[in-house]
VEXVEX-379215 format. One line per field, with one value per residue: residue number from 1; residue in one letter; x, y, z negated of N, C-alpha, C, CB in turn. Coordinates in steps of 0.05 Angstrom, whole numbers, plus 5000, padded with zeros to 4 digits. Each point is the difference from the previous one (the first is absolute). Glycine has a CB too. Example, Ala and Ser with C-alpha at 12.3 -4.5 7.8 and 13.67 -1.06 7.14 Angstrom:
num: c(1 | 2)
residuo: c(A | S)
n.xx: c(5264 | 5031)
n.yy: c(4886 | 5044)
n.zz: c(4844 | 5039)
ca.xx: c(4982 | 5016)
ca.yy: c(5024 | 5024)
ca.zz: c(5000 | 4999)
c.xx: c(5018 | 4985)
c.yy: c(5024 | 5022)
c.zz: c(5000 | 4986)
cb.xx: c(4962 | 5024)
cb.yy: c(4977 | 4987)
cb.zz: c(4975 | 5043)
This chain:
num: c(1 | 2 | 3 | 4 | 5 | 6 | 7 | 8 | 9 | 10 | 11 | 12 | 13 | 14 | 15 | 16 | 17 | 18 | 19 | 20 | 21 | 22 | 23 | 24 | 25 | 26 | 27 | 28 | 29 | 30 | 31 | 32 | 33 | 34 | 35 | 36 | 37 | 38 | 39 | 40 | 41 | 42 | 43 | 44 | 45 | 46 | 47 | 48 | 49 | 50)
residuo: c(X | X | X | X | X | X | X | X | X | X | X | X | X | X | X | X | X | X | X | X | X | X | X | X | X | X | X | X | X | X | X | X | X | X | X | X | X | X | X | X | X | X | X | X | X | X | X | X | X | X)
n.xx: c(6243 | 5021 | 5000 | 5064 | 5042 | 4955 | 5035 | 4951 | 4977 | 5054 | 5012 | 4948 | 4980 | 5058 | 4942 | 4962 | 5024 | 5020 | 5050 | 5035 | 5045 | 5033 | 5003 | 5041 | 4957 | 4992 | 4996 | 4975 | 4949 | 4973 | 4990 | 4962 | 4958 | 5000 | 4989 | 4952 | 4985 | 4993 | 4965 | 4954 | 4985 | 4989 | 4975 | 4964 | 4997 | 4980 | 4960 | 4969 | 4987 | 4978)
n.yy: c(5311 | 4926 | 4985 | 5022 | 4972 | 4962 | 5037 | 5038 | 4955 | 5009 | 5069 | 4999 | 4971 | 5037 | 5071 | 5001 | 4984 | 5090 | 4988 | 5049 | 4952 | 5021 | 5062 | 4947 | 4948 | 5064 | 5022 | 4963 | 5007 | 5064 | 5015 | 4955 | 5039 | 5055 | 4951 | 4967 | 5058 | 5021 | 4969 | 4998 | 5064 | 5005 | 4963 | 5055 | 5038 | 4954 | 4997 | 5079 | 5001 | 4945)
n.zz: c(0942 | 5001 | 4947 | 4988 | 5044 | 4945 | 4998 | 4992 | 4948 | 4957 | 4983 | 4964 | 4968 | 4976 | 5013 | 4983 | 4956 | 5021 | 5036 | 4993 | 5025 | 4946 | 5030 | 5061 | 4964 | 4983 | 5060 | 5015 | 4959 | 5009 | 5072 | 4990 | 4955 | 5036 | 5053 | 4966 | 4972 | 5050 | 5005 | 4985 | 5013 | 5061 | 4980 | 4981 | 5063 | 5034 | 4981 | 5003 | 5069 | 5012)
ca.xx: c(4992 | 4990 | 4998 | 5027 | 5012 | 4999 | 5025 | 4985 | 4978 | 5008 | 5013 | 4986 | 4979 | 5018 | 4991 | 4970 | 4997 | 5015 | 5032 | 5010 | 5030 | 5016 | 5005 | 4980 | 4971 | 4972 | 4996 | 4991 | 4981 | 4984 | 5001 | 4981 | 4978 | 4981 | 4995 | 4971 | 4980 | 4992 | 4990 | 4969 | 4991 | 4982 | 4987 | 4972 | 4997 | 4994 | 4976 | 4988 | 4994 | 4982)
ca.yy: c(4999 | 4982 | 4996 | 4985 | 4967 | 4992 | 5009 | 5027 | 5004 | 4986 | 5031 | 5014 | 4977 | 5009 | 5017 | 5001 | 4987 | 5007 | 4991 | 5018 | 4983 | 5013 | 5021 | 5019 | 4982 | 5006 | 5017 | 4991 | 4987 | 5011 | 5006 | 4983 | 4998 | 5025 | 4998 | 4982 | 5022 | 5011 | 4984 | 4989 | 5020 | 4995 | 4975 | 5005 | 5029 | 4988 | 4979 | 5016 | 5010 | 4985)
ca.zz: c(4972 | 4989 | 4973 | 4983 | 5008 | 4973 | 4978 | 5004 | 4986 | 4975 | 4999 | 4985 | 4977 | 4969 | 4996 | 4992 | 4962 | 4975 | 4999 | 5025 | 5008 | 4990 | 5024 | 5018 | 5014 | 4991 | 5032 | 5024 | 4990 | 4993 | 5028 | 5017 | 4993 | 5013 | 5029 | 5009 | 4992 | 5030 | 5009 | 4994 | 5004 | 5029 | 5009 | 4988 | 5016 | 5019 | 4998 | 4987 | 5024 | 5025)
c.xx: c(4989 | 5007 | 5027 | 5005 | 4998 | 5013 | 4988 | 4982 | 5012 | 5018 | 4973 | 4981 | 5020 | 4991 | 4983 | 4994 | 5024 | 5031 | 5014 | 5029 | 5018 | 5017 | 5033 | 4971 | 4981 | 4987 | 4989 | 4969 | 4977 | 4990 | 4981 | 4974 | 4985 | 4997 | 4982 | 4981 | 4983 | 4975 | 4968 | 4972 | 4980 | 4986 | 4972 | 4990 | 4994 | 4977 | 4980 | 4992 | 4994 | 4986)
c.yy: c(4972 | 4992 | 4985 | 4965 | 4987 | 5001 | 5020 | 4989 | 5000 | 5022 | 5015 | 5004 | 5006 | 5045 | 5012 | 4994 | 5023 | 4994 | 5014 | 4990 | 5022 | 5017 | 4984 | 4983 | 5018 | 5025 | 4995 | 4991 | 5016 | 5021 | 4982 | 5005 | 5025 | 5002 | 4976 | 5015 | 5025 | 4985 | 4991 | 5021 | 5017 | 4987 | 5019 | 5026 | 4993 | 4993 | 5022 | 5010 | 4984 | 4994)
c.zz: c(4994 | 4977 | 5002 | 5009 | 4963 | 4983 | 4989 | 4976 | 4963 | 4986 | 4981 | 4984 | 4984 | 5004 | 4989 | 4976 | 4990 | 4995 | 5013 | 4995 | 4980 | 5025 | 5014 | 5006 | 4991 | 5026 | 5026 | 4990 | 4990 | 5024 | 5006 | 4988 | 5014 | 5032 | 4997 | 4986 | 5020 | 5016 | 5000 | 4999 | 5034 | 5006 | 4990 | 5019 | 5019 | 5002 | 4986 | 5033 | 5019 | 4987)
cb.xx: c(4991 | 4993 | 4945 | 4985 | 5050 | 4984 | 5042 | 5001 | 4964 | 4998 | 5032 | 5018 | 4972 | 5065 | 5017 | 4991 | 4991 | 4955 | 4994 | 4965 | 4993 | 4998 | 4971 | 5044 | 5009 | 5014 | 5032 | 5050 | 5032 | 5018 | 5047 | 5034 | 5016 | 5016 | 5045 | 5016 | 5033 | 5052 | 5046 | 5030 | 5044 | 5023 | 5037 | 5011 | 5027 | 5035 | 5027 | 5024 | 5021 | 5021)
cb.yy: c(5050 | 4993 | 4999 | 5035 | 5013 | 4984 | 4991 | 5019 | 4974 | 4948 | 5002 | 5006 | 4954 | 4942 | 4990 | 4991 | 4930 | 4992 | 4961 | 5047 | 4978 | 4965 | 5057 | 5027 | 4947 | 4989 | 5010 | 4984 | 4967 | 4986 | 5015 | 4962 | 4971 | 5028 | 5020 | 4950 | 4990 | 5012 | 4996 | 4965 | 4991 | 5010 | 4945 | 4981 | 5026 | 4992 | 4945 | 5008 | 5030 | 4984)
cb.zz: c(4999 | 5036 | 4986 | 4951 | 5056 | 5014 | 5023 | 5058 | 5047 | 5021 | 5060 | 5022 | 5021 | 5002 | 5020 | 5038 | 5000 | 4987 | 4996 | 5003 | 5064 | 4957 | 4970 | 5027 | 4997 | 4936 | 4984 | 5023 | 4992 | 4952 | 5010 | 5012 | 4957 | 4958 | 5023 | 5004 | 4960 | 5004 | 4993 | 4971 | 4957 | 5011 | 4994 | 4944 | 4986 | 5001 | 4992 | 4944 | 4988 | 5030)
């Protein structure tokens, strides 16, 4: 689980403002976002329990 490459990050900053590709991309693009969301979610759970 390490941090997005600078494509990943840059994916999901237009996400976030709101931009969304055009399907099938958008799919992907909306996968990647709910997996770093995941993501950060554990981080924080993690860090709740140590």
């Amino acid at each position: 689980m390490n941090s997005p490459t600078d494509e990943q990050a840059a994916l999901i900053k237009l996400t976030m403002e709101g931009k969304a590709m055009s399907y099938p991309d958008r799919y992907d693009q909306e996968n990647l976002l709910n997996m770093y969301k995941a993501k950060m979610h554990l981080e924080m759970a993690i860090a709740l329990l140590t």
